[in-house]
N, C-alpha and C positions, 0 to 999 in steps of 0.2 A: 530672536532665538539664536543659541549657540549650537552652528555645524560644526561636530563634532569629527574629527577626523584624525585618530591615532595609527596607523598600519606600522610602524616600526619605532626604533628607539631612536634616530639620527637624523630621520628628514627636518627640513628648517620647522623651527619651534615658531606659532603664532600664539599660541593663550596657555597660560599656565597655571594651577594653584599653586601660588605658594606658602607656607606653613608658616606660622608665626611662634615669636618666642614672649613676647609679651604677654606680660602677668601670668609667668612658667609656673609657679607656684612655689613650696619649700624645695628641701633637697627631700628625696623620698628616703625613707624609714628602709632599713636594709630588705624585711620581708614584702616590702612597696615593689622594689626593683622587679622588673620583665624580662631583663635580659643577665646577662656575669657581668658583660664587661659595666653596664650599668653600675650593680653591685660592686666590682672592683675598684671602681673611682667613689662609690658613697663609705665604701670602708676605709679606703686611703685618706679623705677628706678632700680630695683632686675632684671631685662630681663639680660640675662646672654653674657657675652663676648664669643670672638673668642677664644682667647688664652685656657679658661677653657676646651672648650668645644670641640677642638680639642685634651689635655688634656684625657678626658672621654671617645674618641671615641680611641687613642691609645690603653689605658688599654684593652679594648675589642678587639681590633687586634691583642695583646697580647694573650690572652684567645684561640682566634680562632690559632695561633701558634704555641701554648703549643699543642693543639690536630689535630694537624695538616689537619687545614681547609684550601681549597684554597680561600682566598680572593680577589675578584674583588672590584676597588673603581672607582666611577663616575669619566671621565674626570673633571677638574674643570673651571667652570665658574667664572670669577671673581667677586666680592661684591654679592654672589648670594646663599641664604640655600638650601644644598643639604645634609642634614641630613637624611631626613626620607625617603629610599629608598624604605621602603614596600608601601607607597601610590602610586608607579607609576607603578609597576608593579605587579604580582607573578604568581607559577608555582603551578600549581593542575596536575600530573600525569608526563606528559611530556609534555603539554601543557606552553606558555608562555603566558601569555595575559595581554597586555597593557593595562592601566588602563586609562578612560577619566579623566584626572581629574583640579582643577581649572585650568583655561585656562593659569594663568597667570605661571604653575610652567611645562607647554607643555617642555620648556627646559632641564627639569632636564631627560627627556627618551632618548634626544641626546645625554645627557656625558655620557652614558650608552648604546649606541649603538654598540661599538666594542665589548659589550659584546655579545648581541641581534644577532648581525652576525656570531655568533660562535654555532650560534643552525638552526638547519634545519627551514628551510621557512615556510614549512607546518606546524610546530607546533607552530608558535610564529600568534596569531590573535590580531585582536583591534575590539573592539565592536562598533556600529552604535552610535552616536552623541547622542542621547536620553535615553543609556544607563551609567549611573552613577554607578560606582564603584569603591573602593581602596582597597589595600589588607589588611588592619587592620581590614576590615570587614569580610575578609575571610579567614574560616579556614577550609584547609583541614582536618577530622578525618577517613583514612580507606573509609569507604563504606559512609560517612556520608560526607557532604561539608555543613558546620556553615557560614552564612552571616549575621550581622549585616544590618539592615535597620530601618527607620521611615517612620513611615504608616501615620502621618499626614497629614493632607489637606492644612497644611501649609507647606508643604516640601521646596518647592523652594523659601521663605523669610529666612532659615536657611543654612547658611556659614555652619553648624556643622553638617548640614545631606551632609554624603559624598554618600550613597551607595541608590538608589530607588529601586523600585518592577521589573522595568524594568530591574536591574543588574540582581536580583536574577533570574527572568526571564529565561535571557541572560546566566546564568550556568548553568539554568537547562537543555537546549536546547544542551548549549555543553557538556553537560553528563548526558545523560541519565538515564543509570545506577547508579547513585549515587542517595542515598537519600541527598536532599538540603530543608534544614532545615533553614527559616529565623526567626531572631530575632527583635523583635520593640523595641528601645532601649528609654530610654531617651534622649532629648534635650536639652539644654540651650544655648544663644546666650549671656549670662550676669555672669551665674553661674558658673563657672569650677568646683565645687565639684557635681554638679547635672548635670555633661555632660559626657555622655559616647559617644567619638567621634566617635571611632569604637568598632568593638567586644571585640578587646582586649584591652579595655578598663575597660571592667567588667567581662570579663572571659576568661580564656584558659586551654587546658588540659597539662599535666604534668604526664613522666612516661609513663605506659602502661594503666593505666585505673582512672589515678586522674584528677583533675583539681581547678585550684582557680578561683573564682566567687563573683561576688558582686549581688547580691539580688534586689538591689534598681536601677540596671541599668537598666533593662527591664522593657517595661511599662505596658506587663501584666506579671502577676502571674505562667500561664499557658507555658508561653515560660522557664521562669525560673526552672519547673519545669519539662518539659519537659530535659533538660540536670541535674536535680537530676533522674529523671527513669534513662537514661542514665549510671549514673555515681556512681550515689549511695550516698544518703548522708555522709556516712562513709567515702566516698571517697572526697569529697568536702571540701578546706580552703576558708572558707567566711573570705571576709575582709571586713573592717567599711568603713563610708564613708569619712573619712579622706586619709584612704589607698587609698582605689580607685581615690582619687583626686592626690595624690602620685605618683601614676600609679602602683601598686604592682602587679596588674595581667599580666604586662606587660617585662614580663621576657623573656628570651629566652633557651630552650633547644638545647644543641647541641648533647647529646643523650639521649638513656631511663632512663640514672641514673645520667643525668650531668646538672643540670643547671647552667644558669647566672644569678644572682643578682643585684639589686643596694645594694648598702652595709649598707646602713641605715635599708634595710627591715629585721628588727628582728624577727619579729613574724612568718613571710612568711620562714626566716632560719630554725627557729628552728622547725618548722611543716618537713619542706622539709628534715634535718636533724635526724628528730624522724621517718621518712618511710624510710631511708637508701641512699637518693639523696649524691652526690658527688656536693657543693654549689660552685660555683667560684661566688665572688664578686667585682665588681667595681665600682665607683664615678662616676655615671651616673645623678646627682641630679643639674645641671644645664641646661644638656639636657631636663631634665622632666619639667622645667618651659614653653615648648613650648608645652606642652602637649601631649608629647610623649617619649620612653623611649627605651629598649631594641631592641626589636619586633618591633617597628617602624622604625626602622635606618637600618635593615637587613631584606634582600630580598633573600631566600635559593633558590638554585638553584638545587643541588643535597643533596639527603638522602638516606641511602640504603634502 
């Protein structure tokens, strides 16, 4: 059986899902796209291949080898993306909890089922049909669980609002004890540099008390500010809104002084660099044209 143990985003990493690009399927049909930025690269003909992008997720299985992470990867589906393993599911404590999510990707928690059965019954739940959630919206911190959501009145005309009130809800219910803290993030259905799909999209912690943060992804003030009390402005690397459309805050830690990078992220090095971080870098820059990056393709399973 898998002892399941998530409590934050940064403790040393033991077991991982990681996502697969193999037998991705075509490029999607413009009205296929989930996301803009998706759309932006199938219109330009830039929408990235299988070959690369299989490529990308290598170097990273690499990474997790070097520190001897166990890695789990989706059975495969054929002509079918199963890249972003943190949308379908993640673990807050030793819980598992499935995630609803578009109906059309219900698939991808089946090639992930032999892992599913390898954890006690009692801790793996699915939430009621009316509750919306994915794990990029959700971040474990300690005593603290971070969710992304849009509070609009237009929620359900947006493909890019993945997480409602009802998810946040739904966590607060299964943990009590936890301070759950939601965030109103920005939307766009056209824009990808003005879409913060999920949380970690515009922010996540790093270390034992940092985090990177984009400013302009939440749509008040007061949420943003709420994680500088937190954190500390000292503590905080703002990146532009370039980066953010990048995905820079979308990195992955596999412990308190280790991250992964994409390798382009210079700025995001060299901060990480000047506080004493241990940087692993990889070619993750075709991935990210789907609007998604590190953190989105890795689903943790255990951390000490």
């Amino acid at each position: 059986m898998l002892q399941l143990n998530v409590k934050n985003e940064t403790s040393r990493l033991r077991a991982v899902i990681l996502g697969t690009a193999t037998s991705n399927g075509p490029t999607p049909l413009e009205h296929e796209a989930y996301d803009p930025k998706s759309l932006e690269h199938i219109k330009a003909g830039t929408y990235p291949v299988e070959a690369d992008m299989v490529k990308e997720m290598d170097a990273l299985a690499k990474v997790f080898e070097k520190y001897d992470v166990k890695v789990f990867r989706p059975e495969i589906i054929e002509n079918y993306n199963q890249i972003f393993s943190r949308d379908i599911g993640f673990v807050i404590d030793d819980v598992f909890i499935k995630a609803n999510i578009l109906p059309d990707r219900e698939r991808e928690l089946d090639a992930i089922q032999y892992v599913i059965d390898q954890i006690d019954p009692l801790k793996v739940v699915r939430p009621p049909e009316e509750v919306h959630i994915e794990g990029g919206d959700v971040m474990p911190w300690n005593d603290h669980i971070f969710i992304g959501t849009y509070k609009g009145s237009d929620y359900k005309d947006f493909i890019t609002a993945r997480t409602n009130m009802q998810g946040v809800n739904y966590i607060k219910e299964l943990f009590p004890n936890k301070i759950v803290k939601e965030f109103d993030l920005v939307k766009s259905r056209i824009e990808p540099r003005d879409n913060a799909l999920h949380l970690d999209c515009c922010f996540q912690p790093v270390g034992k008390d940092k985090g990177v943060i984009y400013k302009s992804g939440f749509r008040e003030e007061a949420d943003y500010l709420y994680l500088v009390d937190i954190f500390g402005m000292d503590n905080l690397f703002h990146i532009e809104r370039e980066e953010m459309y990048n995905m820079t805050s979308n990195f992955f830690s596999i412990d308190t002084n280790v991250v992964v990078i994409e390798k382009n992220f210079h700025r995001l090095k060299n901060w990480l660099l000047s506080h004493d971080f241990i940087v692993e870098e990889v070619p993750y820059a075709e991935i990210a044209k789907q609007e998604g990056l590190l953190r989105c393709s890795t689903l943790p399973l255990i951390r000490d």
